[in-house]
C-alpha positions in Angstrom: 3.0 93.7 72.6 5.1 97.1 72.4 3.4 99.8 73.4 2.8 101.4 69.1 0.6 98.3 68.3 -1.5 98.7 71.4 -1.9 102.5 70.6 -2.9 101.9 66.9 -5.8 99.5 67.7 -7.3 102.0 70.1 -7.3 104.7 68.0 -8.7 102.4 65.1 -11.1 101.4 67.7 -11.8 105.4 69.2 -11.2 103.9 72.3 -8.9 106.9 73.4 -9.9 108.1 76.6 -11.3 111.8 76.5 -9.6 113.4 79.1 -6.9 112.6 81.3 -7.6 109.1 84.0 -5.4 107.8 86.4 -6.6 104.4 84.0 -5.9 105.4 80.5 -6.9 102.8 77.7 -3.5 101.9 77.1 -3.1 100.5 80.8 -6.2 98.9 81.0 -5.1 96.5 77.8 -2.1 95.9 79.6 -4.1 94.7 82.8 -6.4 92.7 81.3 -3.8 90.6 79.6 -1.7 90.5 82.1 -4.9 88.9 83.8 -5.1 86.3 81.6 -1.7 85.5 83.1 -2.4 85.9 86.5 -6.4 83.7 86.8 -6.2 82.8 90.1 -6.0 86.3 91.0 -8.6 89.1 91.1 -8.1 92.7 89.0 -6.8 94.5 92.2 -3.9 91.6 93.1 -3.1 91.7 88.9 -2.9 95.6 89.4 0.1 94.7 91.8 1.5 92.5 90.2 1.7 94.8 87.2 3.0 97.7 89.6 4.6 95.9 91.8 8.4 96.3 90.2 7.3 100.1 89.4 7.5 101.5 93.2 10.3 104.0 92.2 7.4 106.0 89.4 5.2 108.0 91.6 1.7 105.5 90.8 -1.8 106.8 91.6 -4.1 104.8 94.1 -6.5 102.7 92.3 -9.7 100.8 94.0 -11.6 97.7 92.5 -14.1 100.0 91.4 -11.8 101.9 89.6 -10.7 99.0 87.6 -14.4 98.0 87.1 -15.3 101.2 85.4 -12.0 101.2 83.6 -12.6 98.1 82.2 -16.4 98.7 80.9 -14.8 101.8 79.4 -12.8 99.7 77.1 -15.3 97.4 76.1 -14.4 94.9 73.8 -13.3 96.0 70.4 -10.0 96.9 71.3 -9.4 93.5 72.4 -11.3 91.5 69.6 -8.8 93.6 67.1 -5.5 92.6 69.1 -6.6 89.2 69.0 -7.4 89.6 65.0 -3.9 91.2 64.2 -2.1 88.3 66.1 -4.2 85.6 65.3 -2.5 82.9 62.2 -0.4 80.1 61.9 3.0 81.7 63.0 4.6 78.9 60.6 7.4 79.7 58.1 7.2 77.3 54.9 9.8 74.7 56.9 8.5 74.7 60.2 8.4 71.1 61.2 5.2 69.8 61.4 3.7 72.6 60.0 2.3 71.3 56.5 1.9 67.6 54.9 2.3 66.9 51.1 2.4 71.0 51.1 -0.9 71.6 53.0 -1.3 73.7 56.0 -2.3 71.2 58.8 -5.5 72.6 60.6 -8.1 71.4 63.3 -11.5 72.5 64.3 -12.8 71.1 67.9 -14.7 72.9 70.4 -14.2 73.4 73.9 -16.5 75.0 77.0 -15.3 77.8 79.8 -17.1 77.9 82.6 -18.4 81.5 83.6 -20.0 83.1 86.6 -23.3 81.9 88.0 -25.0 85.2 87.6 -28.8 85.3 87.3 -28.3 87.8 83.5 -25.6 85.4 82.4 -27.3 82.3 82.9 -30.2 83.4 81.4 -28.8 83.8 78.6 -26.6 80.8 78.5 -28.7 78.1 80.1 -26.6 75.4 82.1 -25.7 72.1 80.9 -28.0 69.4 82.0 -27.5 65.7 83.2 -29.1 62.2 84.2 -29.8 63.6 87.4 -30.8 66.9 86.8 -32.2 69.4 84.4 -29.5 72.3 85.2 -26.4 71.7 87.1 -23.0 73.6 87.4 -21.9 76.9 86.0 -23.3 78.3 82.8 -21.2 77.9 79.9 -19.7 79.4 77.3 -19.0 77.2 74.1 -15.3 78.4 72.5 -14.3 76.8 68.8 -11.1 77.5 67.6 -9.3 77.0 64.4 -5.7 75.6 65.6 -2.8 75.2 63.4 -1.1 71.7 64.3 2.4 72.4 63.7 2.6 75.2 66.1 -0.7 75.2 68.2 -1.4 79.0 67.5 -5.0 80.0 66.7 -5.8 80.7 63.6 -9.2 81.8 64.5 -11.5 81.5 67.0 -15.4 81.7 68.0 -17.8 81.3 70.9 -21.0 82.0 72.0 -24.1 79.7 73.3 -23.9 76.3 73.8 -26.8 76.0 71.6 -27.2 75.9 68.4 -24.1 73.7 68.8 -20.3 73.1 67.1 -21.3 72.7 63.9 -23.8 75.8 63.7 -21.8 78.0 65.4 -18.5 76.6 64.0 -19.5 77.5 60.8 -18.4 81.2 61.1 -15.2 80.3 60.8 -15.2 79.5 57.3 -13.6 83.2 57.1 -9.9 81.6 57.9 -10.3 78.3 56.1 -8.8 79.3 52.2 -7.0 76.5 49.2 -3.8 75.0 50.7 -5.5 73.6 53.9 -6.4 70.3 55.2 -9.0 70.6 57.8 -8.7 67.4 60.4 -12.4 67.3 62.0 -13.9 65.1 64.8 -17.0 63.5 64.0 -18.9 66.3 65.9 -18.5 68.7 63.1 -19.0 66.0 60.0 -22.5 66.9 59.3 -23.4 67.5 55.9 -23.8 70.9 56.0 -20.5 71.9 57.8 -18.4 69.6 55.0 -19.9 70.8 52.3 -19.2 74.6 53.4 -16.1 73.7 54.3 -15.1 72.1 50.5 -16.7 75.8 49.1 -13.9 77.2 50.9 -11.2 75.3 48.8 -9.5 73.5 51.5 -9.6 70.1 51.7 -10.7 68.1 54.8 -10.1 64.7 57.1 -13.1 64.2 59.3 -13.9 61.1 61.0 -17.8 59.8 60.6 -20.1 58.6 63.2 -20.4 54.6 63.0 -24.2 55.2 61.8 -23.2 56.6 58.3 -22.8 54.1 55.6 -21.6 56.2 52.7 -22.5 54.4 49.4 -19.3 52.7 47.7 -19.1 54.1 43.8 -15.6 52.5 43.0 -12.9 50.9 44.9 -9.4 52.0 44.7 -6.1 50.5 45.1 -5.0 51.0 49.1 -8.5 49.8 49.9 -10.3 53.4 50.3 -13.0 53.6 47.6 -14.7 56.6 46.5 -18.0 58.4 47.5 -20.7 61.4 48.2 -21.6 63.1 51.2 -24.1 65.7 49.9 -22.7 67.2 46.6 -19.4 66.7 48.3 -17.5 64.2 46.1 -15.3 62.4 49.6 -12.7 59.1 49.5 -14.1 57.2 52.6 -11.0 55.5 54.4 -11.9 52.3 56.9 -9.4 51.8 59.4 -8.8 50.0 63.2 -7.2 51.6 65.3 -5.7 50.4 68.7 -5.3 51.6 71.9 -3.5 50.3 74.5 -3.4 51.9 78.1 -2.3 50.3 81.6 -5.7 49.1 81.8 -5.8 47.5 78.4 -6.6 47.2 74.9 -9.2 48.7 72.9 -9.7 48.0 69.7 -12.4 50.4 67.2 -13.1 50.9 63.8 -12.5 55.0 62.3 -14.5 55.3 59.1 -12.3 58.9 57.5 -13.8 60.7 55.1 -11.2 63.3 52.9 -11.5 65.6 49.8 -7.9 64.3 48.6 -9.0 61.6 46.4 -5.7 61.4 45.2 -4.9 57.4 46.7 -1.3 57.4 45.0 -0.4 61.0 46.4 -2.2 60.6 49.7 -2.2 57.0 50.7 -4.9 55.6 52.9 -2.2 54.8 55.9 -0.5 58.2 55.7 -4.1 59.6 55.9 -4.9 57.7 59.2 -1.5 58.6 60.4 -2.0 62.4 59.3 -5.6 62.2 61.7 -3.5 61.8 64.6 -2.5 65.4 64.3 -6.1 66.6 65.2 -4.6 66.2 69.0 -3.0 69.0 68.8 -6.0 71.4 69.4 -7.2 69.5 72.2 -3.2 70.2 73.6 -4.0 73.7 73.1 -6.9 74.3 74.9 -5.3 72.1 77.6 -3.0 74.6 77.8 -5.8 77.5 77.9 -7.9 76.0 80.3 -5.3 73.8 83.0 -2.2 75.3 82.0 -3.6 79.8 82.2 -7.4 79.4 83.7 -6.5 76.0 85.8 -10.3 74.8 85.6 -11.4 78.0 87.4 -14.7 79.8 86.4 -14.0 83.2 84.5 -13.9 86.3 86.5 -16.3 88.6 84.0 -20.3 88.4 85.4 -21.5 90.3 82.6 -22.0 89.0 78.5 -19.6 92.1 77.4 -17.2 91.7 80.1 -17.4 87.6 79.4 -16.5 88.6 75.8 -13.3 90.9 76.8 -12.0 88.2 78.8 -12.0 85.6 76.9 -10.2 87.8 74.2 -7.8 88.5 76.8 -6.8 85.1 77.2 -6.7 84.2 73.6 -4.4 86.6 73.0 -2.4 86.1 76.0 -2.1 82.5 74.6 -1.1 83.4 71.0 1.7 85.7 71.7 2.8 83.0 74.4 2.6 80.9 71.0 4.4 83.3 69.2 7.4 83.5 70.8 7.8 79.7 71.2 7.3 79.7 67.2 9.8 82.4 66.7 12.4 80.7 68.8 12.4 77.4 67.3 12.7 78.8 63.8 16.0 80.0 65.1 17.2 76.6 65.6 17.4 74.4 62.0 15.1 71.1 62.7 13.5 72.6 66.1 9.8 71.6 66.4 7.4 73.9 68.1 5.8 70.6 69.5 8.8 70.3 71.6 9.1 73.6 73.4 7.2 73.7 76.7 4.4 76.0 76.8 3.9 75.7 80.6 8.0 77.1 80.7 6.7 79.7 78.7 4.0 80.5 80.7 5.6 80.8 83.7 8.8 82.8 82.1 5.7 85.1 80.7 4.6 85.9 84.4 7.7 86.5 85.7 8.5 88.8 83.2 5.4 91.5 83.9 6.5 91.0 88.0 9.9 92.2 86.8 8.9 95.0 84.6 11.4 93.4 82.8 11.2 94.7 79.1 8.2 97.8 80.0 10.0 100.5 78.2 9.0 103.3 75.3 11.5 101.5 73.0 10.8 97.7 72.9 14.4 95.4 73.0 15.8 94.8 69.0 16.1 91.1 70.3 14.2 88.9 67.8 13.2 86.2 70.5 11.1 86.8 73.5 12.5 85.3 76.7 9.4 83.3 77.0 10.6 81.6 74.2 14.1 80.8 74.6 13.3 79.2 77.9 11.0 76.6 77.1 13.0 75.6 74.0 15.6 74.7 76.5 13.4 72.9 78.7 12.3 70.9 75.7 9.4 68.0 75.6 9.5 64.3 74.8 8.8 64.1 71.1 5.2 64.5 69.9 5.1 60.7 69.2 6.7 59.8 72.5 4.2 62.2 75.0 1.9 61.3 77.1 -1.3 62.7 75.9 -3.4 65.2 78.2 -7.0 64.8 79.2 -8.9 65.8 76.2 -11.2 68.7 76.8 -14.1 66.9 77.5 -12.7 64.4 79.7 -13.9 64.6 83.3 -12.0 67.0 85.7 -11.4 68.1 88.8 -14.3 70.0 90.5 -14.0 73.8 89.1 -12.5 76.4 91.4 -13.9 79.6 92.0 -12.2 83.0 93.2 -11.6 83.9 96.5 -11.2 87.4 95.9 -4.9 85.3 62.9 -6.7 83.9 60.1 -4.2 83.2 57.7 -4.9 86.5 56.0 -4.6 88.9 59.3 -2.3 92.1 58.6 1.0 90.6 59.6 2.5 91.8 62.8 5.5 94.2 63.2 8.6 92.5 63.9 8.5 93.4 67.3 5.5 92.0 68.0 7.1 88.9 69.8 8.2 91.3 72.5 6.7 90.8 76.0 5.3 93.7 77.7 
């Protein structure tokens, strides 16, 4: 993130600060990602961290109020528009695992962060409710993203209330969806409404149904898929069983797949049900997000607009993490960005802001970020060999507090993969 880029958003943003601070804009962006690296810390033990290799510069004396009005200063457009210049796919045309029969692989799932219990907050969040209860835990903030399989880098990305739900709220990110794009959905989002506005788009779709829907059969094809309608939405409906087997057993269920590739001698049925597999990959990203950067821990912002630059924060934090693993393995002919270990990144990422190690005027002419290189060399089990994480929605450990692009972003500068 050199130093140029950070500098043009908040000009484009007149986020400029008017006179001179011992906090000036550009520092503050700085600190708040380098807080997304750094969650189990609060802004005053980031502030040394960020410092903390700096004690030969003659550094002014900052207090945890100072960063709080620093940070409301900034607000959160100058974030939002990092986060839309970095935001895409980060795939060349022969990234591995990138595309299938040509299409850009995609996913759409939703995930929640917990935030602060704060009377303002909850009120306009709510809680979640249960069996036992009407409210329980921390309010929550619902996060969908639009994930690239090959490389796991956010394409693009909303949140907002948990209610009106996924698919409502989802549906804003038509913006990123374009021709050339198969869109793998979980049955969550398969409501009439969300497929059809996804087909207006001109990308195609995979999306699993809910057992209740019986789509009507209008003609039966060769691989044993047969042709139908959702809506206006001409669909091939693909019936498949699927088996898992764990260490405490077998299960065996139906998947009733419903695509816009109608094409049964292009796109076979069993290459289809293979291809749905891929829609894991956006539930590995936001395991990486939320255990992997946030480790389960409630965010640190106790207001809507501070919420909002956080959350930014990390989502861009994440993406150039992507980003550099991405560049990396296009370096190497045959490399998957599957394989490289994002939590070797991550950690490669910290130790880079303690170091100050690349914080200079002119950013290094290297092509690859450290970050990168590292956790290609500590490479994972192949995708097909992994053990899978806990999907997002899977029961976890008890939350800890505190003690203390679309496709058609601008693309980025070639130094963009630099750390800071």
């Amino acid at each position: 993130m050199p130093f140029e880029m950070v500098d043009e958003v908040l000009i484009e943003c007149g986020a400029t600060q008017q006179r001179l601070r011992k906090l000036p804009a550009r520092v503050v962006v700085y600190l708040l990602l380098a807080a997304a690296l750094f969650e189990e810390c609060g802004y005053p033990a980031v502030w040394s961290k960020l410092t903390g290799a700096l004690g030969s510069l003659p550094l002014p004396k900052i207090t945890a109020t100072g960063l709080w009005h620093a940070r409301c200063r900034l607000g959160v457009r100058p974030l939002r528009a990092l986060f839309d210049l970095l935001r895409g796919p980060a795939s060349a045309v022969r990234t591995a695992g990138a595309r299938w029969a040509g299409l850009l692989v995609v996913a759409v799932d939703g995930t929640y962060l917990d935030v602060a219990d704060d009377p303002d907050v909850r009120a306009k969040l709510g809680k979640g409710a249960n069996q036992y209860t009407a409210a329980s835990g921390y309010p929550q903030v619902l996060l969908i993203a639009l994930v690239a399989c090959g490389t796991r880098t956010v394409i693009d990305a909303v949140f907002g209330p948990r209610k009106p739900g996924e698919p409502v709220l989802g549906r804003r990110l038509m913006r990123s969806m374009r021709q050339g794009m198969v869109v793998l959905l979980d049955r969550g989002f398969a409501t009439n409404t969300f497929l059809q506005a996804v087909d207006d788009t001109g990308a195609d779709f995979l999306a699993r149904l809910s057992a209740a829907r019986k789509p009507p059969v209008l003609r039966r094809l060769d691989d044993g898929s047969f042709l139908s309608r959702i809506g206006t939405v001409e669909v091939r409906i693909i019936e498949c069983e699927i088996a898992i087997t764990t260490a405490a057993g077998r299960h065996t269920g139906v998947y009733r797949l419903a695509t816009t590739l109608l094409d049964h001698r292009r796109c076979p049925a069993f290459e289809l049900v293979r291809l749905y597999h891929e829609r894991w990959e956006v539930e590995s990203a936001y395991f990486a997000i939320k255990q992997s950067m946030l480790g389960r821990r409630v965010l640190r912002a106790r207001t809507l607009p501070g919420i909002a630059q956080e959350i930014y924060a990390l989502l861009t934090a994440y993406q150039m993490i992507r980003i550099a693993i991405a560049d990396t393995t296009c370096t190497v002919p045959g490399a998957d960005p599957d394989r490289a270990s994002f939590s070797v990144a991550f950690q490669t990422a910290r130790d880079q802001v303690l170091q100050a190690a690349t914080c200079s005027p002119t950013p290094p002419s290297t092509s690859s970020a450290p970050s990168g290189g590292r956790s290609l060399n500590t490479s994972c089990p192949h995708a097909a060999c992994a053990s899978a994480p806990a999907p997002s929605n899977a029961p976890c450990p008890a939350t800890r507090t505190r003690a203390c692009a679309s496709t058609d972003a601008p693309i980025r500068p070639p130094s963009a993969s630099t750390s800071c």
